[in-house]
VOGU-3710 file (C-alpha; in Angstrom, 3 decimals, decimal comma):
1> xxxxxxxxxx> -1,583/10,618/-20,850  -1,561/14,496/-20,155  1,308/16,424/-21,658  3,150/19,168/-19,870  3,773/19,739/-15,849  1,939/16,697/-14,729  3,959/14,443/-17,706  7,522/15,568/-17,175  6,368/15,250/-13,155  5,921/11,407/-13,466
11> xxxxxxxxxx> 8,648/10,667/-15,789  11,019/12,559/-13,793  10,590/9,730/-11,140  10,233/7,110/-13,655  13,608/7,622/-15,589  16,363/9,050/-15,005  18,956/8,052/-17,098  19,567/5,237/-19,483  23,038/4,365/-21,260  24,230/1,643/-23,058
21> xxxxxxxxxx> 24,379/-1,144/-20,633  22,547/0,043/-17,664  19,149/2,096/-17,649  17,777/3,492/-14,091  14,023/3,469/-13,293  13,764/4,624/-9,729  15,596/1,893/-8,225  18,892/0,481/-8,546  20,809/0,389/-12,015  19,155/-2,621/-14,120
31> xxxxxxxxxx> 21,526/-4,172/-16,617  19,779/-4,116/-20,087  19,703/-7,363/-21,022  17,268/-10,355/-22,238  16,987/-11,861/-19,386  15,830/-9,137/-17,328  13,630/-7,511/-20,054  11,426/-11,176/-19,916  10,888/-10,849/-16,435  8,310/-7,131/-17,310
41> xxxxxxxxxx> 4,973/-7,851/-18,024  4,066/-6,511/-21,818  3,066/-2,853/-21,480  -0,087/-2,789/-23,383  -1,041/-5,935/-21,428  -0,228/-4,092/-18,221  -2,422/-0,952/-19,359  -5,301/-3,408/-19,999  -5,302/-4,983/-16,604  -4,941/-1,691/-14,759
51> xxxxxxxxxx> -8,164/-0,797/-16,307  -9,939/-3,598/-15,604  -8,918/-2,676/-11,738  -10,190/0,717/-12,066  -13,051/-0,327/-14,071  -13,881/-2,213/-10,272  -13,700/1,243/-8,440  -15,725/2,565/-10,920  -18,031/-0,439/-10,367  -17,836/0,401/-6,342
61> xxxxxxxxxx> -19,046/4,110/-6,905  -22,066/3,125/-9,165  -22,719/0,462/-6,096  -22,863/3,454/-4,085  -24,205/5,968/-5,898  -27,559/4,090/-6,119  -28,036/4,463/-1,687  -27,790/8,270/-2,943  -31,477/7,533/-3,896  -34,462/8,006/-1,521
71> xxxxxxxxxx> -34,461/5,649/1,455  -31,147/4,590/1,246  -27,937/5,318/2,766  -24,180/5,835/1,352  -21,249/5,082/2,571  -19,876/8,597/1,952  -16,471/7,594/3,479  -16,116/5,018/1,158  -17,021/6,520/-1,683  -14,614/9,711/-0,636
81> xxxxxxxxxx> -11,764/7,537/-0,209  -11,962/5,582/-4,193  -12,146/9,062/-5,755  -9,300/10,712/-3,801  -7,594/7,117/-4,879  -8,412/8,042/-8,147  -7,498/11,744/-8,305  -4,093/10,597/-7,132  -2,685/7,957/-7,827  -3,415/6,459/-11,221
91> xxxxxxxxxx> -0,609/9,391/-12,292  1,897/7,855/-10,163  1,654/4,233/-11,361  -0,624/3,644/-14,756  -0,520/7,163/-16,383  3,428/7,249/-16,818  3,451/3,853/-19,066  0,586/5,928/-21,020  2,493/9,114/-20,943  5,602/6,944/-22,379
101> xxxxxxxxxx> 3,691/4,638/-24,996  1,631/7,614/-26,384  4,978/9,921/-27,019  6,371/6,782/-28,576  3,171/6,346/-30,980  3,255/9,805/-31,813  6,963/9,559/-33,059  5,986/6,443/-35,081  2,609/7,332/-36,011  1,624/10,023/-37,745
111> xxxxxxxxxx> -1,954/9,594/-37,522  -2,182/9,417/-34,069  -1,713/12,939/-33,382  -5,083/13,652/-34,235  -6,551/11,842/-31,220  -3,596/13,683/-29,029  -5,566/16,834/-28,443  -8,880/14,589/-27,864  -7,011/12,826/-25,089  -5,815/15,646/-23,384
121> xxxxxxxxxx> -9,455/17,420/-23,330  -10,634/14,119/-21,997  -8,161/14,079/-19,627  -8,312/17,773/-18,119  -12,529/16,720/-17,882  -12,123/13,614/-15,761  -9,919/16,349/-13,524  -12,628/18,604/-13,585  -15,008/16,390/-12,184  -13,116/14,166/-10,178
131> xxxxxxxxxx> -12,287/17,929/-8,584  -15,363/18,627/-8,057  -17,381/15,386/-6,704  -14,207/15,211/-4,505  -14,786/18,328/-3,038  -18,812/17,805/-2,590  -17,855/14,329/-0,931  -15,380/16,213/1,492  -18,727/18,646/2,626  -20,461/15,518/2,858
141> xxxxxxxxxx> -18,024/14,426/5,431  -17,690/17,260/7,321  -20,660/17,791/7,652  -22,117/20,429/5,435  -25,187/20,116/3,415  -24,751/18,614/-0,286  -28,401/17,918/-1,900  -28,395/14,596/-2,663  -29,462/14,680/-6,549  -27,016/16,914/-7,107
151> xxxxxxxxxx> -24,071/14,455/-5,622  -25,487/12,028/-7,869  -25,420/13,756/-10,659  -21,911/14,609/-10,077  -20,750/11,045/-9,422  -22,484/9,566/-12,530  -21,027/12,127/-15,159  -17,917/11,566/-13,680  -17,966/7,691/-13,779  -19,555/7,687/-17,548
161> xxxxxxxxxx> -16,696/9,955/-18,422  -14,007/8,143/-16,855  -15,194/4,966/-18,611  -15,903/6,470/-22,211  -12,147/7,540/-21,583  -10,884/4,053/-20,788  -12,947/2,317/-23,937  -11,601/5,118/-26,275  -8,242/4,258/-25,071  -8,680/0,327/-24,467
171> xxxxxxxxxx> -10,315/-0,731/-27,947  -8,614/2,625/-30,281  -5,413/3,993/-28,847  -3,995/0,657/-27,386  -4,243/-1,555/-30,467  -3,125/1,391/-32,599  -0,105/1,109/-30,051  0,305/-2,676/-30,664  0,339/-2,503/-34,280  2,393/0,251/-34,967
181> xxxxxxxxxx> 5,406/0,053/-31,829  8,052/-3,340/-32,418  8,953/-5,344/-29,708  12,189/-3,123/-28,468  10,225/-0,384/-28,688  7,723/-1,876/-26,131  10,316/-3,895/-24,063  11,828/-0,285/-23,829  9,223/1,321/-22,425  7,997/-1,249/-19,977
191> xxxxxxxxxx> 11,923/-1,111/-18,603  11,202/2,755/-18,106  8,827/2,036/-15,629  9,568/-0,997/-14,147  9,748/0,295/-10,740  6,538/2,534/-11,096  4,234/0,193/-8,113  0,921/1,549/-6,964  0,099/1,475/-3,142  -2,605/-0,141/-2,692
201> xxxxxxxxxx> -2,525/-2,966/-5,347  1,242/-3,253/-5,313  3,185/-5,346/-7,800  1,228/-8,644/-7,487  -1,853/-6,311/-8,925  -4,753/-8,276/-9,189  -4,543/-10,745/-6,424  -4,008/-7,663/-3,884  -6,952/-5,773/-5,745  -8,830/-9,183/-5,515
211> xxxxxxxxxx> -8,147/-9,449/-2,049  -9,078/-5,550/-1,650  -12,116/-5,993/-4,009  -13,501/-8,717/-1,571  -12,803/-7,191/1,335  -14,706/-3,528/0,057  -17,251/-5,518/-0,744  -18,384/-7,789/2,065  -17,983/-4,942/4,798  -21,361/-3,983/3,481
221> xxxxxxxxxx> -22,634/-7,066/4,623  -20,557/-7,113/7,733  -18,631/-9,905/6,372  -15,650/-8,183/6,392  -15,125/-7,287/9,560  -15,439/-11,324/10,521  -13,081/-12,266/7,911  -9,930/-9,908/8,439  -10,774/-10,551/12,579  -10,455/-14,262/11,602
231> xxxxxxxxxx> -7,281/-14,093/9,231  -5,666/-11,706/11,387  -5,730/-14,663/13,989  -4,997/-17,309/11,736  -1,989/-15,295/10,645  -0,752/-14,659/13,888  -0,954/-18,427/15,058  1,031/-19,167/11,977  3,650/-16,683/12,684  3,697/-17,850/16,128
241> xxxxxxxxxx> 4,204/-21,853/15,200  6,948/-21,125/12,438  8,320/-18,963/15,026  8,640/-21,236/18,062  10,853/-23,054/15,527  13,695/-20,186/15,313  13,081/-18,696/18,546  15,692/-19,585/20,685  18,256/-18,432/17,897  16,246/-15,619/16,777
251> xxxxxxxxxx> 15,637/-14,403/20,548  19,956/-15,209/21,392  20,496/-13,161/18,252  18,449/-10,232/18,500  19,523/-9,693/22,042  23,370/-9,547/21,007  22,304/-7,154/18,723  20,582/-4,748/20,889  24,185/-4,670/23,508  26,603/-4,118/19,929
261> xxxxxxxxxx> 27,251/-0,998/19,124  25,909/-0,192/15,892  26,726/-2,098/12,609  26,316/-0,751/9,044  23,622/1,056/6,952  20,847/-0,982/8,340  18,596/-4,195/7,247  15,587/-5,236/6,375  11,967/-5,218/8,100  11,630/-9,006/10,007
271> xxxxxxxxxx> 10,213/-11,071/7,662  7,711/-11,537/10,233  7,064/-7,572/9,843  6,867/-7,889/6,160  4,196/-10,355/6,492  2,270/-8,830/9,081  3,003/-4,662/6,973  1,392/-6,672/4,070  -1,757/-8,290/5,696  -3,208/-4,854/7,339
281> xxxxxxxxxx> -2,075/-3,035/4,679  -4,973/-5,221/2,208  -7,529/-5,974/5,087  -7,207/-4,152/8,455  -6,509/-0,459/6,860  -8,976/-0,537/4,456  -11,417/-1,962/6,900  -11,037/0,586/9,703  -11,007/3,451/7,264  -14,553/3,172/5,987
291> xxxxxxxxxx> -17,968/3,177/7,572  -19,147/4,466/10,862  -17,204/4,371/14,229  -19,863/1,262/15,494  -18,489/-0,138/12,605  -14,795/0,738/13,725  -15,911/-0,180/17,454  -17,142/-3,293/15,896  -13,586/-4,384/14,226  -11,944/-4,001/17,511
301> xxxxxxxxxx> -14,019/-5,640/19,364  -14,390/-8,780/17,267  -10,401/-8,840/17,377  -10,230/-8,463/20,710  -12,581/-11,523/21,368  -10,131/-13,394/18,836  -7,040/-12,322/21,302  -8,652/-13,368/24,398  -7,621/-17,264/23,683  -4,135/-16,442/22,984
311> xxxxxxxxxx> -3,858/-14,625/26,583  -0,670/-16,014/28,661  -2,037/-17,632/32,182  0,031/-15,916/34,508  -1,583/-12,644/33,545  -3,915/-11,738/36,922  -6,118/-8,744/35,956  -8,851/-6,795/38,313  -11,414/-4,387/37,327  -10,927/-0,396/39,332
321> xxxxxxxxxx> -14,281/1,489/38,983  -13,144/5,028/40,930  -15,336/8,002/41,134  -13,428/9,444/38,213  -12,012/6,485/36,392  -12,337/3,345/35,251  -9,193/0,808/34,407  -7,898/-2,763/35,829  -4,618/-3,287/37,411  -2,776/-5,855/35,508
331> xxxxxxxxxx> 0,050/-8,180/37,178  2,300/-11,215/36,467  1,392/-13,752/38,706  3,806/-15,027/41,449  5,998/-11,556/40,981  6,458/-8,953/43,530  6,914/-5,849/40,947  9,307/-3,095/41,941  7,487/-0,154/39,622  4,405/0,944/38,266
341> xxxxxxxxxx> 3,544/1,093/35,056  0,210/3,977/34,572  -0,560/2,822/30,956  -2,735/5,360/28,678  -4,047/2,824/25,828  -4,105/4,069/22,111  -7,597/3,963/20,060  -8,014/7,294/18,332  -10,069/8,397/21,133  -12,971/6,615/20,498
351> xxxxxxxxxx> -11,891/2,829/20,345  -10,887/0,298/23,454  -8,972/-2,650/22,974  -8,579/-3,999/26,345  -8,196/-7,687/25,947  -5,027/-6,418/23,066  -4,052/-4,120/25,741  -4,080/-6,833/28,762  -1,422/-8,767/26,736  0,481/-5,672/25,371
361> xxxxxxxxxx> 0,754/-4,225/28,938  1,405/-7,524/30,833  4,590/-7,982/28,661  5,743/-5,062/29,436  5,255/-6,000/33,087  6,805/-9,145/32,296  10,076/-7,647/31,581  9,998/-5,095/33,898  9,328/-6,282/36,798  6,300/-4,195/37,266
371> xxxxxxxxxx> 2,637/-4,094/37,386  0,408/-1,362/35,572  -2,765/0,374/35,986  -4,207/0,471/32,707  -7,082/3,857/32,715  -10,006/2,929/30,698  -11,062/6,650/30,250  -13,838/7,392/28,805  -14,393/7,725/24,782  -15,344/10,332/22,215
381> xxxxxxxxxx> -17,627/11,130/20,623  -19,767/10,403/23,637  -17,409/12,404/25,631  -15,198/14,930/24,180  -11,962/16,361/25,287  -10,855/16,803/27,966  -13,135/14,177/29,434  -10,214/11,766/28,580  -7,178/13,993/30,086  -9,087/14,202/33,152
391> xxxxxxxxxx> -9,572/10,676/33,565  -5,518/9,973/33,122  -5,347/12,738/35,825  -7,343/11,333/38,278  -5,899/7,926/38,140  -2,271/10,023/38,581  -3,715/11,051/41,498  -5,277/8,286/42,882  -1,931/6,327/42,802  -0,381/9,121/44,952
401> xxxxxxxxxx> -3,202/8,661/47,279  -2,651/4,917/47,677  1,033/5,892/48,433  2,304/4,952/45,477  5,716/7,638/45,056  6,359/9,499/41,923  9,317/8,098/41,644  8,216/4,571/41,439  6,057/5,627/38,047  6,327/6,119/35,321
411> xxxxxxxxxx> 3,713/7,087/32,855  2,992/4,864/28,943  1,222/5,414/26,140  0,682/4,317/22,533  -0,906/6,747/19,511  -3,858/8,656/21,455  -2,930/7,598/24,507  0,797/8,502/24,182  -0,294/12,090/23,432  -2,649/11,602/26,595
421> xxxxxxxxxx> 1,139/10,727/28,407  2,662/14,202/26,951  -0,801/16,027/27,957  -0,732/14,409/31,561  2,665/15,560/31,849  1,651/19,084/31,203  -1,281/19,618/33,412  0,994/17,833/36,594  3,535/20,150/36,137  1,308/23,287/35,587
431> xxxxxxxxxx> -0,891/21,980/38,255  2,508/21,781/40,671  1,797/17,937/41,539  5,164/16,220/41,876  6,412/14,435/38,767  6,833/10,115/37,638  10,400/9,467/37,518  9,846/9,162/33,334  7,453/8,231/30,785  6,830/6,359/26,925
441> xxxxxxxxxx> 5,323/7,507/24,740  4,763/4,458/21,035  3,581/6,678/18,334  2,389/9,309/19,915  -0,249/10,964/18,316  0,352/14,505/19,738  -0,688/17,137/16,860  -4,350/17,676/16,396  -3,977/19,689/13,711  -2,718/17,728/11,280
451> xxxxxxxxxx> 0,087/20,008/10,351  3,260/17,268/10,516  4,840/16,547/6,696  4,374/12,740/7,493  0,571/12,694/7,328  0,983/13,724/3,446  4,645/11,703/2,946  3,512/8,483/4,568  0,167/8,945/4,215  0,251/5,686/1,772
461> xxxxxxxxxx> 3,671/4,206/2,849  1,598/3,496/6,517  0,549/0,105/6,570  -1,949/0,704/9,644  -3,868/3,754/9,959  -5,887/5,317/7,227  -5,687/8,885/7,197  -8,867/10,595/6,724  -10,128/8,282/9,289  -7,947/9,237/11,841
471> xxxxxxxxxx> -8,851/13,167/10,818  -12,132/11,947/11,736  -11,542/10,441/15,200  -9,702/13,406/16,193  -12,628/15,985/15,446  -14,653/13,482/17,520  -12,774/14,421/20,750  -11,619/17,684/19,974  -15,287/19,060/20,338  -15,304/22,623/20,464
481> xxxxxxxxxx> -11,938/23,213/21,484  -9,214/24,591/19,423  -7,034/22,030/17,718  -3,781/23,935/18,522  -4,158/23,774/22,146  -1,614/22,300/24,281  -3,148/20,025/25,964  -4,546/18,634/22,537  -1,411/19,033/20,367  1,536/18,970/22,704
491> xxxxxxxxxx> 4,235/19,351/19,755  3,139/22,690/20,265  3,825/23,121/24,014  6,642/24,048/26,120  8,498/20,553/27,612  10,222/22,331/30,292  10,286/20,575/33,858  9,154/17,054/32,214  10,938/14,077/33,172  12,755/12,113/30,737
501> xxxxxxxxxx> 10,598/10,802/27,667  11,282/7,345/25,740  9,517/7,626/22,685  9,290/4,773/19,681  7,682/5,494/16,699  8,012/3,499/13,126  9,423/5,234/10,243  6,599/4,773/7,654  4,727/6,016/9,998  1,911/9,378/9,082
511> xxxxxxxxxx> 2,728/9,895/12,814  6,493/9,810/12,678  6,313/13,708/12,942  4,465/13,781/15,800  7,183/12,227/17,477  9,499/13,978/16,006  8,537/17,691/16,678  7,795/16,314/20,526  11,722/15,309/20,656  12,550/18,541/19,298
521> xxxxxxxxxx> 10,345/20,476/22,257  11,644/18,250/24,748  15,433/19,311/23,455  14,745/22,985/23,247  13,373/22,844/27,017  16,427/20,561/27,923  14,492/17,528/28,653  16,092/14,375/27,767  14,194/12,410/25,268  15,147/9,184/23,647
531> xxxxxxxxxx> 13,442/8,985/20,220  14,165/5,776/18,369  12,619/5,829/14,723  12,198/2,007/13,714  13,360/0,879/10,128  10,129/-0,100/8,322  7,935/-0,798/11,465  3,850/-0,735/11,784  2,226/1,837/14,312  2,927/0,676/17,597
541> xxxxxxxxxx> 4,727/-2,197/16,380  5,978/-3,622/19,810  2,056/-3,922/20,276  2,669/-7,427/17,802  4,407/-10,215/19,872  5,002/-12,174/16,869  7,799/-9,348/16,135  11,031/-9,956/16,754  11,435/-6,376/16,684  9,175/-5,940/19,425
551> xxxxxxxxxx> 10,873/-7,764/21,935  13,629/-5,900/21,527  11,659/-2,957/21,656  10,158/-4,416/25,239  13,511/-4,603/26,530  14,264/-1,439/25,973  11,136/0,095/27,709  12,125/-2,077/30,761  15,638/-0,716/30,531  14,200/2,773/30,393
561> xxxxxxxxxx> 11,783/1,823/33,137  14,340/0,980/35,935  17,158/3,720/34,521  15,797/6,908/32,737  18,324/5,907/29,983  19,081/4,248/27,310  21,928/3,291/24,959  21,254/4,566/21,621  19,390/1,930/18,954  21,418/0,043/16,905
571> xxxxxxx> 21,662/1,130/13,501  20,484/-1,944/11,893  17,014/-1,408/13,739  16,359/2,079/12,642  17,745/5,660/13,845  18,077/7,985/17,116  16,231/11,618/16,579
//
């Protein structure tokens, strides 16, 4: 493809060295042999298929582009989201095998020089208007006025473009390719970048792009949501009959595990996780990252109605409507708990999963022998910060006015509402109301302004949340407040005179950061906080009972609970911070 910068860029993390028995490609050493070279698909084959794929987000913006007409509506979201796709990562997974087979035409094949400079101009033009449609779609989004005709023209010069490019390339430069490079000369440069995987088709291309194709394309008739509710239920029943089978061994073992002191580099994801990283990486993410919030609102409630059968009975739940709260106290039936459990429930400040969060809650309860008062505060956009923070306040308070003592709670949280937990924290101590004896905090999402290195790094390792999306949500409560306030972004506030924090976060996480730079203002103030960073794991990952990972994660909590310590994680898990 290009030459220059962006060339030796992807090859540099394609190859990086090759001698005369081994050849690395960005994994492990691959011995060069036979066997192994059968195994690659052929390379010209490869470049075919991958623009058939992109020919089918090209075919998803013209979809779009005509509800840019009169009467109609876009879905600017989705159409943002294929072209920063497109702006990206084609160079990270297709445009290397180009950049390698074109350099080895050119060596071969005199003539082909001629259409060098043709591809590069073509090349540097799809830039220049991918650059620019992206950033009219990013106004769009936030907001600001873009005259429709004008987006429209933008869109469909850069989709004829992009396709004249791909026919040029499929039906002149490719078969040029085939006649002129031998077999090594392909096998060779298919071994170059056998590792090269794009992240949202993966290695088994086109039945994940089928399987993303379908799902794009039935949201817009509100299949989507129905289907991915339904398969996330089926899978979980699965997962939950092939696990009943291993349980007892699974459960004896994993518990060992979490009392031995740690025990080599590490180990794989559950294959349970793998399964489950997989599914909502091809269906759930996509899904909650485009459309409107109703449409959001709508996901999560139509999985939540899917959870409700798979509720345990000893789960007794009642409804609290306070003056200033809402929630329901949730209890294990025929247990006298010891503690209580305040529990801030995640959402991105605009969503409520309560049914999820009855079962979530109750197992912690379970194991802890305590019962929880789950706030229901109330949502954004509808009602902006700190409409939420005073809600979590006032049901604080209300259990100190019932008697409860502060040193009988302690205060949980997963993504918004863990950095609702950190945020609480703050205002009781500022506020001089005595402290809960210690608090969680799963994934906190505590910076506001974006500004942690894992929303870029993991931004398409995450297998949950969809970036831009959760930008989004965030505005949505922030209102006109400053991003960088404490109260909004606590990785920016002083931790002095908290209790002791137990925080678990995944490490693929785009909110592993957040968690992160909390631990590190909780150790500058002195506070002790536990941060366990989960090999491989999903956002809130103990949230998923069919995880053996989160059981052990459960136990831990409960450990935390009773002591306000906790043994560090065993390597094989993940990593302390």
């Amino acid at each position: 493809m290009a030459k220059g910068r962006r060339m030796k860029t992807a090859l540099a993390g394609a190859v990086q060295f090759e001698d005369e028995q081994y050849r690395f490609t960005g994994g492990a050493p691959v011995p060069k042999s036979a066997k192994s070279a059968e195994t690659l698909p052929d390379v010209i084959a490869t470049l075919n298929s991958e623009h058939r794929y992109l020919h089918a987000l090209l075919d998803i913006l013209e979809q779009q582009g005509e509800r840019l007409r009169p009467g109609k509506i876009p879905d600017y979201q989705l159409l943002l989201d294929v072209v920063e796709y497109l702006a990206h990562y084609p160079d990270e997974y297709h445009h290397p095998r180009e950049d390698l087979l074109f350099a080895s035409l050119a060596r071969k094949d005199a003539g082909f020089r001629k259409y060098e400079k043709r591809l590069d101009r073509e090349h540097q033009t799809i830039r220049t208007y991918n650059e620019q449609l992206l950033q009219e779609l990013l106004d769009v989004v936030s907001g600001r006025r873009v005259e429709r005709h004008k987006l429209r023209q933008s869109l469909q010069r850069y989709m004829q473009g992009y396709r004249e490019h791909m026919h040029f390339e499929s039906h002149e430069i490719f078969p040029r390719a085939d006649g002129s490079l031998g077999k090594r000369e392909l096998e060779r440069i298919r071994a170059r970048t056998r590792y090269i995987d794009d992240p949202i088709f993966g290695r088994n291309v086109q039945n994940r792009f089928s399987r993303l194709a379908r799902q794009l394309g039935s949201r817009m008739s509100g299949l989507g949501v129905d289907v991915a509710a339904a398969e996330l239920t089926i899978l979980e029943h699965a997962m939950r009959r092939l696990d009943q089978g291993i349980k007892s061994i699974d459960e004896a073992r994993l518990r060992r595990r979490a009392k031995s002191p740690p025990r080599g580099p590490g180990r794989a994801a559950s294959w349970q996780a793998r399964v489950l990283n997989g599914f909502t990486r091809v269906t759930m993410k996509p899904l909650l990252g485009f459309g409107s919030i109703d449409s959001a609102r709508s996901v999560m409630s139509k999985l939540d109605t899917q959870q409700e059968a798979l509720l345990p009975d000893d789960i007794l739940a009642r409804e609290v409507v306070e003056p200033d709260y809402a929630g329901e106290w949730v209890k294990i039936r025929n247990r006298r708990p010891r503690r209580t459990i305040l529990y801030f429930p995640g959402g991105g400040f605009v969503l409520r999963t309560a049914t999820q969060h009855r079962a979530f809650v109750a197992q912690i309860c379970r194991e802890a022998g305590a019962r929880a008062l789950i706030v229901h505060y109330r949502l954004a956009p509808e009602v902006p910060y700190p409409g939420g923070l005073e809600d979590c306040l006032a049901a604080y308070h209300d259990l100190l006015v019932h008697g409860v003592k502060p040193g009988n709670i302690t205060i949980a949280g997963d993504s918004a509402g863990g950095g609702l937990v950190l945020s609480t924290l703050l205002a009781l101590r500022d506020e001089g109301t005595p402290m809960p004896s210690n608090a969680i905090v799963l994934s906190p999402l505590a910076d506001l302004t974006n500004s942690g290195e894992s929303r870029i790094i993991n931004k398409y390792r995450d297998p949950v949340i969809p970036a831009r999306r959760l930008s989004q949500l965030q505005q949505m409560y922030i209102g006109d407040a400053s991003p960088a306030d404490r109260f909004l972004s606590p990785v920016f506030a002083d931790f002095e005179g908290l209790p002791p924090i137990l925080g678990q976060v995944g490490s693929t996480e785009i909110l592993l950061d957040d968690s992160r730079r909390s631990a590190q203002r909780a150790s500058d103030a002195g506070v002790p906080f536990y941060l366990e960073v989960w090999r491989d794991m999903p956002h809130v990952f103990s949230f998923f009972s069919v995880l053996p990972e989160s059981r052990i994660a459960i136990q831990r909590m409960a450990e935390f609970i009773h002591s306000g310590k906790l043994d560090p994680l065993p390597e094989e898990f993940g990593w302390n911070s």
